[in-house]
C-alpha positions as CSV (number, residue, x, y, z in Angstrom):
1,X,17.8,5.5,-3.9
2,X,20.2,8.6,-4.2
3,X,22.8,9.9,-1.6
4,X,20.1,12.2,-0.7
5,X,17.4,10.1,0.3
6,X,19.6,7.0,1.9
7,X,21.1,9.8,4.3
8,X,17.7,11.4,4.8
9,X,16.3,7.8,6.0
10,X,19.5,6.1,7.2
11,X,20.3,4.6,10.5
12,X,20.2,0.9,11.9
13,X,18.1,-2.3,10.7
14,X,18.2,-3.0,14.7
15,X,14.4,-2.4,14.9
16,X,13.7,-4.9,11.7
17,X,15.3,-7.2,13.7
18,X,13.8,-7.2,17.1
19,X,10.4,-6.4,15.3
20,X,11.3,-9.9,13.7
21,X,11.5,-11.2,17.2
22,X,8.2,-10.2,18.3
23,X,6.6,-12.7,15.8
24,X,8.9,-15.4,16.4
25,X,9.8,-15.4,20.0
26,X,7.0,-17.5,21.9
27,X,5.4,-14.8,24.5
28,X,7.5,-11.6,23.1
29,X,4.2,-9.4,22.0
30,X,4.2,-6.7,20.2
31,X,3.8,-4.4,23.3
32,X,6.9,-5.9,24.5
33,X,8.3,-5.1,21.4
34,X,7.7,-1.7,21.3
35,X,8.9,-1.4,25.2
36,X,12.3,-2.6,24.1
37,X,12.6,-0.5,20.8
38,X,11.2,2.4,21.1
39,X,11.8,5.6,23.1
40,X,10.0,6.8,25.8
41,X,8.6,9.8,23.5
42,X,4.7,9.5,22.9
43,X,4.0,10.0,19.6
44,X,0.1,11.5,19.0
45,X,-1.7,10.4,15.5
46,X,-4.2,11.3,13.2
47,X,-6.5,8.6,11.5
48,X,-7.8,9.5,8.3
49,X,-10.3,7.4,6.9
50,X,-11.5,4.7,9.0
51,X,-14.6,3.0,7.6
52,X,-12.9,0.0,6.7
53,X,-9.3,-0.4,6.5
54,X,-8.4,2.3,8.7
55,X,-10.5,1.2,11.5
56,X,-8.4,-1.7,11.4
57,X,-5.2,0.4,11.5
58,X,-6.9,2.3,14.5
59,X,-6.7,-0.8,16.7
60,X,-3.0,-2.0,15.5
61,X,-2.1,1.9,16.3
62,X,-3.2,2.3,19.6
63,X,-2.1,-1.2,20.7
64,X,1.1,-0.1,20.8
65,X,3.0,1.8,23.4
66,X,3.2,5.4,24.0
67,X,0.9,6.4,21.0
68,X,-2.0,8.7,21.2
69,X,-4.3,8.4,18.9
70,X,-5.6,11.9,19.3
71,X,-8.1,12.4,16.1
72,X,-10.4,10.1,14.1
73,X,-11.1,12.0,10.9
74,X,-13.8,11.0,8.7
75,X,-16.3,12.0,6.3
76,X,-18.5,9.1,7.1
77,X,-20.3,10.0,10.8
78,X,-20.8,6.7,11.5
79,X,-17.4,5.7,10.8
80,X,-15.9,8.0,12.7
81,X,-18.6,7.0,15.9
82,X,-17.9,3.7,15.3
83,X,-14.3,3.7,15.3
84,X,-14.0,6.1,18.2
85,X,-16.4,3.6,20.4
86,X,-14.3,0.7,19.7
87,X,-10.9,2.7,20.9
88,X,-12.6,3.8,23.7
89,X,-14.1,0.3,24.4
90,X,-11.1,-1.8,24.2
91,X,-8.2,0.9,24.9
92,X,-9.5,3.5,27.0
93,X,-9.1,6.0,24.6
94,X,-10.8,9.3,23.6
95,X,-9.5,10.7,20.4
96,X,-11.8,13.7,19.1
97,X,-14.1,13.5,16.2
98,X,-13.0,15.1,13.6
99,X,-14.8,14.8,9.7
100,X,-12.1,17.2,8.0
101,X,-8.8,15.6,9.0
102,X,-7.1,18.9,7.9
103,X,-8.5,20.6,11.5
104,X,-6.2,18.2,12.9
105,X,-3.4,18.8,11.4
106,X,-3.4,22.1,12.6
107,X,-2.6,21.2,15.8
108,X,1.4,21.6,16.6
109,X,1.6,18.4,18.9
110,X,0.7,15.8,16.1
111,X,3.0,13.9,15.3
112,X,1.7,12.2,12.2
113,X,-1.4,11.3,10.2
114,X,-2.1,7.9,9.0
115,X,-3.4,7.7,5.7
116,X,-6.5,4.9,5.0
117,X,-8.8,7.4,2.5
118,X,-9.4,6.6,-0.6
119,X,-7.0,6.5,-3.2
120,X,-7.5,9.4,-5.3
121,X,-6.8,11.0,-1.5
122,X,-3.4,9.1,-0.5
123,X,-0.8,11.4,-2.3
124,X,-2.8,14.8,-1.6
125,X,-3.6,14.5,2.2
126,X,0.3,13.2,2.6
127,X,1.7,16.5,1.0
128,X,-0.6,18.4,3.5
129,X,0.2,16.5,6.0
130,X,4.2,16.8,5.6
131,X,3.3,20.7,4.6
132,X,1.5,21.0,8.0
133,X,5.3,19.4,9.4
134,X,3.7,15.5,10.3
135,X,5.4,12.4,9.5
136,X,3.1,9.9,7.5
137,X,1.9,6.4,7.3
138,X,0.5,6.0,3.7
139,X,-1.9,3.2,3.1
140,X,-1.6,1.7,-1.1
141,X,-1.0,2.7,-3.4
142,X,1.5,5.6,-2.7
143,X,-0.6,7.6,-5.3
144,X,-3.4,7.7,-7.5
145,X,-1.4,8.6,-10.9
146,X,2.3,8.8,-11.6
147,X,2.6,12.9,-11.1
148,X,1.2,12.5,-7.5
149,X,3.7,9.7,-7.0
150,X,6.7,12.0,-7.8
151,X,5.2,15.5,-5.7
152,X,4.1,12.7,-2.7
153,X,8.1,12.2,-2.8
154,X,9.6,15.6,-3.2
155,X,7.1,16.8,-0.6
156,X,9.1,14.3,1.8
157,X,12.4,15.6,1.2
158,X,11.2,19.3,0.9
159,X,9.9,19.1,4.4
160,X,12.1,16.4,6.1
161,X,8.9,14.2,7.2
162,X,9.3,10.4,6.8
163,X,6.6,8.5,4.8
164,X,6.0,4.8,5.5
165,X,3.9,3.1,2.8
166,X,1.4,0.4,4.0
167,X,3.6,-2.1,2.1
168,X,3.5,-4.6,5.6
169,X,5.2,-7.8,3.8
170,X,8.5,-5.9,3.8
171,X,8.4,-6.0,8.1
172,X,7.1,-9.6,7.7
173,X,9.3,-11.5,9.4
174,X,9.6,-15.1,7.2
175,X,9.2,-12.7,3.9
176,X,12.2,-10.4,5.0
177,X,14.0,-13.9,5.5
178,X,12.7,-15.3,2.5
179,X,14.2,-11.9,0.4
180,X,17.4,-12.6,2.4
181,X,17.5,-16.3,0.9
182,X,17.3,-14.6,-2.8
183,X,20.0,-11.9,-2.0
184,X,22.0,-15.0,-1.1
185,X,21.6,-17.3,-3.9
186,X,19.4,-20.0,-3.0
187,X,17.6,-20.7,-6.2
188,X,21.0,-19.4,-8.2
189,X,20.2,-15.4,-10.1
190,X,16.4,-15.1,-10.1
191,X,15.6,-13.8,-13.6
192,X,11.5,-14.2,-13.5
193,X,8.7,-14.0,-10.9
194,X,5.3,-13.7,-10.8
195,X,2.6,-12.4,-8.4
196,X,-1.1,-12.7,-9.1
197,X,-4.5,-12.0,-6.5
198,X,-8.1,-13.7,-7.3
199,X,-11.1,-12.8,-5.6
200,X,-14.7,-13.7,-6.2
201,X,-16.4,-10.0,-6.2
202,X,-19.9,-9.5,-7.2
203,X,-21.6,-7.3,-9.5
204,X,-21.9,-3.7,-8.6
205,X,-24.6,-3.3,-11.0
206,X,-26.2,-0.1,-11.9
207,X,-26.0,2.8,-9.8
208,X,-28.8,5.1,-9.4
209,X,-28.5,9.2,-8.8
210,X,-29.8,9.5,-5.0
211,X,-29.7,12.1,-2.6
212,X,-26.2,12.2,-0.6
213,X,-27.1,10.7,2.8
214,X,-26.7,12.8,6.1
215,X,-24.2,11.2,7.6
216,X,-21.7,11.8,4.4
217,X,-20.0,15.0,3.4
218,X,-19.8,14.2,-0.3
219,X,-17.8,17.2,-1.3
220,X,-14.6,16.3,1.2
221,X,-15.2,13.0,0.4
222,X,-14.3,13.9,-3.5
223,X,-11.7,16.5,-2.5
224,X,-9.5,16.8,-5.7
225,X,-11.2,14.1,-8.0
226,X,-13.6,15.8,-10.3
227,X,-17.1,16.2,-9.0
228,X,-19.0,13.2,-10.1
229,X,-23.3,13.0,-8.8
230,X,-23.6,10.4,-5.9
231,X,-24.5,7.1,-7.0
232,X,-25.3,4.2,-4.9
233,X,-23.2,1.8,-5.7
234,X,-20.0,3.7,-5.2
235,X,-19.3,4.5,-1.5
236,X,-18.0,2.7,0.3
237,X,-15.5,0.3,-1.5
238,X,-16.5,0.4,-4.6
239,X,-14.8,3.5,-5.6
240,X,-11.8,1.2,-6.4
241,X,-13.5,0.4,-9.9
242,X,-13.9,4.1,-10.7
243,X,-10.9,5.8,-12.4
244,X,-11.9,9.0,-10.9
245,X,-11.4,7.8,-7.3
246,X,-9.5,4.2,-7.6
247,X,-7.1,2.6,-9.5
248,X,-8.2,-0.9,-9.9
249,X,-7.3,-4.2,-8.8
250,X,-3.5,-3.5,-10.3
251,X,-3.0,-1.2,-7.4
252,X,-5.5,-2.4,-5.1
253,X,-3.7,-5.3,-4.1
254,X,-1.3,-5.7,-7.3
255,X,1.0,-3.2,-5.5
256,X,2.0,-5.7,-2.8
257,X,3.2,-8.6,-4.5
258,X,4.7,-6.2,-7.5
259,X,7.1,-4.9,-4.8
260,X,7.7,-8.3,-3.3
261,X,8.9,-9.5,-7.0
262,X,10.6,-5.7,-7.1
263,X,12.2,-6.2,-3.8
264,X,13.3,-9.9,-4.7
265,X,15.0,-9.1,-8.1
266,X,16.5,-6.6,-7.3
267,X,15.1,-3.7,-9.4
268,X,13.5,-0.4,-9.9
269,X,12.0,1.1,-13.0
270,X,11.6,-0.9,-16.3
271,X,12.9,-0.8,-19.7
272,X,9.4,-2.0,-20.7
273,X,5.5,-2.2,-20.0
274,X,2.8,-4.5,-21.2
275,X,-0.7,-5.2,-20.2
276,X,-3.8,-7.0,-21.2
277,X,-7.3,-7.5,-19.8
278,X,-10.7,-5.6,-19.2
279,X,-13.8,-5.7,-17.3
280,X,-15.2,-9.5,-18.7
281,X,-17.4,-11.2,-16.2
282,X,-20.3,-8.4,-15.3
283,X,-21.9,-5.6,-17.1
284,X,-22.3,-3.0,-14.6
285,X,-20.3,0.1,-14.0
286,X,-17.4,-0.8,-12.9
287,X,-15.3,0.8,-15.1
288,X,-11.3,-0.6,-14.3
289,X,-10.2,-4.2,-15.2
290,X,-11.5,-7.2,-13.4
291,X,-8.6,-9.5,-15.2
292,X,-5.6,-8.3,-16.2
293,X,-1.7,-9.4,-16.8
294,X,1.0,-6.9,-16.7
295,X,4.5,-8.1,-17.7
296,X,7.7,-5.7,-16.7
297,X,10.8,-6.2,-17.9
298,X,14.2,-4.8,-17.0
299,X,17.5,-3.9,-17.6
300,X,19.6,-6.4,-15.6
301,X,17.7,-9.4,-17.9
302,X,14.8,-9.7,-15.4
303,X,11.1,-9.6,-16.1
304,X,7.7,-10.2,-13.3
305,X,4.3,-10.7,-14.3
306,X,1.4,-9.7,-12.5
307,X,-1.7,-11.4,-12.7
308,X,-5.1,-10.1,-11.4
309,X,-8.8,-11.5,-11.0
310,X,-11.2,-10.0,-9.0
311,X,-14.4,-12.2,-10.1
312,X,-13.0,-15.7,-10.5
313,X,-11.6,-17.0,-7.4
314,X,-9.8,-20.4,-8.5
315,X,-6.3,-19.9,-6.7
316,X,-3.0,-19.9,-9.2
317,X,-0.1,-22.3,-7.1
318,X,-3.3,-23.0,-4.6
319,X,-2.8,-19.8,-3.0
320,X,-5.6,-17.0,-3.6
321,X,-2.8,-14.3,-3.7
322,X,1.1,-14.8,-3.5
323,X,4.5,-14.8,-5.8
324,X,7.0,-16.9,-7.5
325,X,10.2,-16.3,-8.1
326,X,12.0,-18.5,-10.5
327,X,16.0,-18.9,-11.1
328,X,18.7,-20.6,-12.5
329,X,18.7,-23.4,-9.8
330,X,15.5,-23.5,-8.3
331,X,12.1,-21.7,-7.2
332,X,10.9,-19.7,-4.6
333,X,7.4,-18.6,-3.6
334,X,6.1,-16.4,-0.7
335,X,2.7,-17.4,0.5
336,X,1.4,-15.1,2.9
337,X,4.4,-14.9,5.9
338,X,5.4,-18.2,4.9
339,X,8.0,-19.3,1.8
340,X,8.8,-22.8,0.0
341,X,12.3,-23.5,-1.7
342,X,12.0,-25.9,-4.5
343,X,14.5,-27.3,-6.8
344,X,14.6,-27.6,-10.7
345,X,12.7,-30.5,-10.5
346,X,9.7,-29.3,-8.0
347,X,11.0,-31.0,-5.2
348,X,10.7,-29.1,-2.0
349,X,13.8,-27.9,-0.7
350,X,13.3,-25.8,2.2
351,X,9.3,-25.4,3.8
352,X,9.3,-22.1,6.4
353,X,5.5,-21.8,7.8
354,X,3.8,-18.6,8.8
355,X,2.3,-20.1,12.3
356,X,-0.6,-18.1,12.4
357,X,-3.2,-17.7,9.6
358,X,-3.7,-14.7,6.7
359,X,-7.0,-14.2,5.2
360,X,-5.6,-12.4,2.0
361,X,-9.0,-12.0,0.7
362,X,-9.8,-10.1,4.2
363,X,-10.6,-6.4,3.0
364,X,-10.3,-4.8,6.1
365,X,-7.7,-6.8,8.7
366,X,-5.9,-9.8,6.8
367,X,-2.7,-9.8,8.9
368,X,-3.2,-7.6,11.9
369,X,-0.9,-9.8,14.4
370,X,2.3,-8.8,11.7
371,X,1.3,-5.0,10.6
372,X,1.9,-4.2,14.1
373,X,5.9,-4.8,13.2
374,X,5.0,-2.7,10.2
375,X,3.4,0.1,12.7
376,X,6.1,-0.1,15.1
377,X,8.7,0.2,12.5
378,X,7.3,4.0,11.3
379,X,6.8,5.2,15.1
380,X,11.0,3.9,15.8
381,X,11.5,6.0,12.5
382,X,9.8,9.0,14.3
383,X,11.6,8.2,17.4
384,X,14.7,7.3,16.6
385,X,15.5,7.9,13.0
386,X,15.5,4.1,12.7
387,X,15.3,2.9,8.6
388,X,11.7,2.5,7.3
389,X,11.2,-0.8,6.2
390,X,9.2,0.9,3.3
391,X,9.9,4.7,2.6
392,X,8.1,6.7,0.2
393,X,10.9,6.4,-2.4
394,X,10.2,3.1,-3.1
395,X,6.7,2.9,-2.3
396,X,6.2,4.9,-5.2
397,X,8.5,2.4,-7.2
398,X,6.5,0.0,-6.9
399,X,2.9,1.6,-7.4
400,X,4.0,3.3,-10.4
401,X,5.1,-0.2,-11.8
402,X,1.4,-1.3,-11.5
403,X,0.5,2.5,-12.8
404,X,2.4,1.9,-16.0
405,X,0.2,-1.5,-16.3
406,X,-3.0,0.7,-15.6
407,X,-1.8,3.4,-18.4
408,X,-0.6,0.3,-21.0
409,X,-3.8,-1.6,-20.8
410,X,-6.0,2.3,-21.1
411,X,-4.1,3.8,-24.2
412,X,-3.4,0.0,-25.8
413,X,0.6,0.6,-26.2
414,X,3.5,-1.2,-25.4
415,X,5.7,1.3,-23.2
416,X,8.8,2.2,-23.3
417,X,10.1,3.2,-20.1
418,X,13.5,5.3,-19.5
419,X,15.0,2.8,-16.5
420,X,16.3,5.8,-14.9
421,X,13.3,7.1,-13.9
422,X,10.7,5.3,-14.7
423,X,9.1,7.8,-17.2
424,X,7.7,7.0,-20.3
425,X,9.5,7.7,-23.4
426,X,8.1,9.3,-26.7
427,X,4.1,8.1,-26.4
428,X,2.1,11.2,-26.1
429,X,-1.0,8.9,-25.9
430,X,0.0,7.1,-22.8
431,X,1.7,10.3,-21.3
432,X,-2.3,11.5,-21.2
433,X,-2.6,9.1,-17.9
434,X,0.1,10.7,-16.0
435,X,-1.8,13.1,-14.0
436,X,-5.4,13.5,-13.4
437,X,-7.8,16.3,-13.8
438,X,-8.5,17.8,-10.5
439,X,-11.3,19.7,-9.3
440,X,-10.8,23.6,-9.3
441,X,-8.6,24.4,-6.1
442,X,-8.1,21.4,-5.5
443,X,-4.7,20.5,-6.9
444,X,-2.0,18.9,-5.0
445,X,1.3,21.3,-4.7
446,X,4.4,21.1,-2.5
């Protein structure tokens, strides 16, 4: 991170702290929390997207103290009904229905727009958003291709807006101390890690062309991805096998545990970029991989491996999704919001337990007691200028590590990547997957 950007989202890691506290300090809730950190200043949100994950984030959002949530945008009518019951239901709220979330954003007294679309929406709706002068809480992956990634950035600094990426584990309170235990040497220099996810997703099978149902406005729903004819088998979810719309498993829920092994070693762009896998266990149309490895490497003698498998669910270290960090004196893995210390030969160490339970193959909610802390992290950055736990800046780091995976694994290369950037060097073939065609008119710009 430059001079720029540390001043632009500097301050205090107070807030990390006493967010910490909520989770560990019997009868200190996350309402509590936010009584003692944050202002007085009610901050008034946008949801965009809230079939699935974002109805989830709806909940954690209005949970919390002085937050509005003022508009539910989506282009899914029974989403947005659904949602807006539930708020009303359990939080007395009445946020307005709204299926193009850029009517809300025209209103001056939003203060942000949360960000649960699809992916091929994330980087486009958060330059609008910060255009339209609201902060941003970005669901992952940061961006759908590497070009998005960089205007998603510049369009924070252009416009001063703060972007905090949905990359929870890093307000987690036993995987911030677990970091901490790295930093300070407890397994000697970590050199290697590895991360991996395993699911047991069905088929999609074959779509068939159907009329678009009423309750769906298609169109907005593809917003810049190249119009495709509505299928069956695509909305909702499965759009995340689609390269027009998703970006695979890699990013899907590779993106979390590639910035945890990011985070833990220490590093930012790689020297180099491998990947291996494809779409073995169905024949259907699902088009990105359902197994695949990525290995990075780096500069400062480090490399992580990333391991995904979305249709065979046997768990890798017993855990179905986690990472492993491995140094000259010992190991370390994070499980969930939990971490184990072992020595060189296996022999536990140090055992730190999460105390309540993480469904990591949840799609929707897996950890909604700790994403609060996340939550409440972004509104004290709106507040107060407090440091985001997870700015754009390295957000984007991290998703465009598992975007160089995507792009190795499509064009068959090994890449070379300048480590001062993260750009790939001399491979016009791979440099064909850093941007996406858009649909006329559509094109992001800051």
């Amino acid at each position: 991170m430059n001079t720029t950007r540390r001043d632009f989202l500097k301050t205090t890691m107070a807030g990390a702290a006493v967010a910490a506290a909520a989770n560990i300090i019997p009868g200190f809730s996350n309402r509590s929390y936010a009584a003692v950190a944050g202002a007085n200043q009610r901050i008034k949100v946008a949801m965009m997207g809230v079939n699935g994950r974002g109805g989830a984030l709806a909940g954690s959002f209005a949970s919390l103290k002085d937050v509005e949530i003022a508009y539910v945008c989506d282009v899914d009518s029974r989403a947005t009904e659904k949602c807006i019951a539930h708020l009303e239901k359990k939080f007395e709220a009445h946020p307005k229905a709204v299926t193009d979330f850029r009517k809300a954003l025209e209103d001056k007294e939003l203060d942000a727009l949360v960000v649960a679309a699809p992916d091929h929406w994330h980087a486009p709706a958060a330059i609008l958003a910060c255009k339209a002068g609201k902060h941003v809480y970005l669901e992952k992956p940061s961006s759908h291709n590497p070009h998005e990634g960089e205007l998603v950035v510049a369009a924070s600094e252009k416009y001063k807006k703060i972007i905090q990426m949905g990359n929870q584990r890093r307000s987690w309170p036993n995987v911030v101390a677990a970091i901490e235990e790295l930093k300070n040497g407890t397994i000697g220099r970590p050199y290697f890690a590895k991360g991996w996810y395993t699911s047991n997703r069905a088929s999609i099978g074959k779509g068939k062309e159907v009329p678009v149902p009423e309750w769906l406005d298609y169109d907005l729903w593809q917003g810049p991805a190249p119009r495709r004819p509505y299928k069956d088998n695509v909305v909702h979810y499965n759009w995340h096998w689609f390269w027009n719309w998703g970006t695979g498993e890699a990013l899907n829920n590779g993106t979390h545990m590639v910035d945890l092994m990011r985070w833990g070693l220490g590093v930012e762009y790689p020297v180099r970029v491998t990947s291996a896998g494809g779409r073995y266990r169905y024949q259907d149309d699902w088009e990105t991989p359902d197994t695949q490895v990525i290995t990075m490497e780096f500069a400062n003698n480090t490399s992580m491996t990333w391991e995904g498998r979305s249709c065979n669910g046997h768990n890798i270290e017993g855990t179905a999704v986690g990472a492993l960090f491995h140094g000259d004196t010992g190991s370390l893995m994070i499980n969930g919001n939990a971490y184990t210390v072992y020595d060189l030969k296996s022999k536990v160490v140090k055992e730190v337990k999460a105390g309540k339970a993480i469904d990591a193959r949840d799609t929707v909610n897996p950890s909604a007691n700790l994403d609060t802390i996340h939550i409440q992290n972004f509104l004290d950055g709106i507040r107060n200028g407090t440091k985001l736990n997870a700015d754009i800046l390295g957000g984007q780091q991290s998703t465009l590590l598992c975007q160089l995976g995507n792009i190795a694994l499509r064009c068959g290369n090994t890449l070379n990547i300048d480590p001062a950037n993260g750009r790939i060097k001399n491979d016009e073939a791979a440099m064909k997957f850093w941007k996406r065609d858009y649909q006329p008119g559509w094109e992001p710009v800051i």
